[in-house]
N, C-alpha and C positions, 0 to 999 in steps of 0.2 A: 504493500500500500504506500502512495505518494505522499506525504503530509506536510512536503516543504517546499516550497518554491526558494530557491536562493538566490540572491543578484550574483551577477555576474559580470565581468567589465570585457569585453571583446574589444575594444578597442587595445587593450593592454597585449592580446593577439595569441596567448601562452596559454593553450589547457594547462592546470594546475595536476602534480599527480593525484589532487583527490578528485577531479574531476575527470580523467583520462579513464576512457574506454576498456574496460575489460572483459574475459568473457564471462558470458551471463548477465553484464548489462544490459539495461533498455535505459537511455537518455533521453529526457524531452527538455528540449530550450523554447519557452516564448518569450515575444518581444514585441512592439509595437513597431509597425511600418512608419510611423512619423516620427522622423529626429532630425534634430538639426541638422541645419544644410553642412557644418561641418563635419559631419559625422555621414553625410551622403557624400559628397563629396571624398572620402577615404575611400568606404564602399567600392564607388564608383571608379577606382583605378585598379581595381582589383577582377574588374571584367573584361571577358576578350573580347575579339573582336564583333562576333558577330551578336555579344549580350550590348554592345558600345552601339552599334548598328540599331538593335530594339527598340534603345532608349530617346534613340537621336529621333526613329519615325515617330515613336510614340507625342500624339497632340495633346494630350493631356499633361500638366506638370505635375497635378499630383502622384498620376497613374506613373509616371515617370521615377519618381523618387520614390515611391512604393516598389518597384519592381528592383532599384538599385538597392533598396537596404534586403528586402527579401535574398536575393540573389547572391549580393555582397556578404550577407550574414552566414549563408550558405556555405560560400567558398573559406571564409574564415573560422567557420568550426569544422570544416573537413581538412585545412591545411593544417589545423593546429593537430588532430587526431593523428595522422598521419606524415607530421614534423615536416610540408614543404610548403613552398611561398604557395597560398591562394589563387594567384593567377596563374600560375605554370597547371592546373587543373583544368579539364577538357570536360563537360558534360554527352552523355547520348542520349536519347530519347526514345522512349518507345511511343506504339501506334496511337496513346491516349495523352501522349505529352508528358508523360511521368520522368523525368530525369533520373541519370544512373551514369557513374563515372567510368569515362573510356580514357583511352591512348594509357600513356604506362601506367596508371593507375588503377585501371576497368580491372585487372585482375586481386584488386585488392578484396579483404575480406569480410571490408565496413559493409554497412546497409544500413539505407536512411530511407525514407519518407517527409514531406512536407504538405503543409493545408494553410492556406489563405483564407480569412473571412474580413471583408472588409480592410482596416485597419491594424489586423494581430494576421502575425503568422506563428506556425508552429511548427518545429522539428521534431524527430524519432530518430535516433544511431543506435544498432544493434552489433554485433559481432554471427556472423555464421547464423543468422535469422531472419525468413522475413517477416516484417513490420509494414504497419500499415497506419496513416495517423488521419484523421479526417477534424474538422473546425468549424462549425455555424453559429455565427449570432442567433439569440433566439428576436425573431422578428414576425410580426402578423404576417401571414401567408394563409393562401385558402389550404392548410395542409388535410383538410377531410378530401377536399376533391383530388389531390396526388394522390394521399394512402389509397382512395379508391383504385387505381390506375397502376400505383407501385409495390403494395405492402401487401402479405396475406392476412387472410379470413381471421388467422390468430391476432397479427397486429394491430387491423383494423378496428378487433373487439377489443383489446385495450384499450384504445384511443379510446374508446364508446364507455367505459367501464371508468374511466378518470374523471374526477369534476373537467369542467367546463375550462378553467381557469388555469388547471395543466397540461390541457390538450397540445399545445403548444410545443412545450417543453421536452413533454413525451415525445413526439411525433420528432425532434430532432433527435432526441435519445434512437433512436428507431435508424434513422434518413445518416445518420454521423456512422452507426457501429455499422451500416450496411457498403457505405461510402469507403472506408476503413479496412474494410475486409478485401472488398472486390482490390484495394488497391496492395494488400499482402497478398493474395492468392492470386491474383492477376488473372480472374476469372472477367466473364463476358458482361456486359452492363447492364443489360436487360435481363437476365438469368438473374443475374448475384440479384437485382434489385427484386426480382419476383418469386425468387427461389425463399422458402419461408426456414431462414437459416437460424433464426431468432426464437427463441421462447420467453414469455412474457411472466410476470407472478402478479398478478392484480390483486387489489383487496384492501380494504380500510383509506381507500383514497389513493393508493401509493400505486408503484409501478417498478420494476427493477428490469432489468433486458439484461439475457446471459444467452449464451447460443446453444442451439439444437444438438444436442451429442450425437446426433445421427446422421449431422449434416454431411457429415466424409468419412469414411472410414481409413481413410491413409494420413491425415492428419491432424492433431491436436490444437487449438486456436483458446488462445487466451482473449479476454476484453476485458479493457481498463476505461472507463467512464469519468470524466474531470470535468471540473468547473474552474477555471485561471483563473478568471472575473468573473463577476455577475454578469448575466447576462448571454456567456461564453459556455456552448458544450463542446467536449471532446471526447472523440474516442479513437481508443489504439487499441488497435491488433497485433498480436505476439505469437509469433509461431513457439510452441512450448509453455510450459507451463512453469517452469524452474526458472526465474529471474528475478534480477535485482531492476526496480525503479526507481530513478531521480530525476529531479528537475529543475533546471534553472531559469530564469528570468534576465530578459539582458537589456539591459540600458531602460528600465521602466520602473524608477524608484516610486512612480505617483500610482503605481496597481497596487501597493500593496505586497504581501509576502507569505500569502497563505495558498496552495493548488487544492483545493477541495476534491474528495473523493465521490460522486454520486452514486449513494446508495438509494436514492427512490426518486421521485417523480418531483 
């Protein structure tokens, strides 16, 4: 269980050895996309060419300095893992956009994931596992009309079986651990989204989401459910069940310093 969020200073550029990767870790860093322009500006020389290229089309300024510190925060906690300059790192991509490190580092043994929700981003670094980490502001959305279209019959009656007033919440609780998984398992979109991988515990108002023991038989999957902020769900997916969580917070003294576990609705 997570129970600490601890600042972190990346600027400073050095994983500490009590923050350095080992096996049987799961690492989660969040942080907020807006920082001073000094603090983009670093970022931002730390990307090659064709991330320098993205940011030049991009018309949006915000959209621009969001993409630099996401990115830049990226290369910064992968160089320090792995002891080399941040830019000399090459990204690949697969057919969903998911990034994964190539040229002489593609055969390294790290494994990350990453999720954007507005404003915050969030990392997962594993050793020899894959992870999956998904991020939603909780925001009014007609989510009855999606669950109708994306979630099964079991999800669906949960949503129905919670007041009124955490339908919401649930239904990212739901939309997050399914988003998360497809992106550890690197299953198909439409499937993972309708495949009813999820079982529900309703009752006394609450809601808890843990997955189907029957959903694979070749592999084991963990889910971890957070709150960073108010406001903020997350979930990660952990291939195994035997691991160590932590989690840092980097450059966002004004969130506070608590990662909350979600145990209900």
């Amino acid at each position: 269980m997570l129970d600490r969020w601890i600042p972190f200073d990346v600027e400073r550029s050095v994983i500490s050895p009590a923050t350095a990767l080992s096996e049987g870790d799961v690492q989660l860093w969040f942080s907020s996309l807006e920082q001073p322009s000094y603090i983009v500006g670093q970022l931002e020389a730390t990307l090659d060419a064709e991330e320098q290229n993205r940011v030049r089309d991009s018309a949006l300024k915000d959209e621009k300095a969001r993409f630099v510190v996401g990115r830049g925060l990226l290369r910064k906690l992968l160089g320090s893992y792995l002891e080399v300059d941040p830019s000399d790192l090459h990204f690949q991509y697969d057919t969903r956009g998911k990034p994964s490190l190539g040229g002489e580092h593609g055969t390294q043994r790290i494994q990350f994931t990453v999720s954007h929700s507005r404003e915050y981003v969030i990392y997962a670094f594993a050793l020899h596992r894959r992870i999956g980490v998904d991020m939603e502001l909780i925001l009014p959305i007609q989510s009855e009309e999606i669950a109708s279209r994306f979630f099964s019959n079991q999800e669906r009656a949960a949503l129905q079986a919670v007041p009124k007033h955490k339908r919401q919440e649930l239904f990212f609780k739901i939309w997050t651990a399914k988003e998360a998984y497809l992106k550890a398992s690197g299953g198909d979109l439409a499937s993972t989204l309708q495949t009813p991988i999820l079982e529900m515990d309703a009752g006394m108002g609450t809601c808890s989401v843990r997955f189907n023991e029957n959903r694979n038989s070749d592999y084991h999957w963990s889910l971890e459910q957070l709150k960073p902020i108010s406001g903020v769900i997350v979930s990660l997916v952990v291939e195994g069940s035997r691991y160590r969580l932590a989690g840092w917070r980097v450059f966002c003294e004004m969130l506070g310093n608590t990662l909350n576990k979600v145990d209900g609705c």
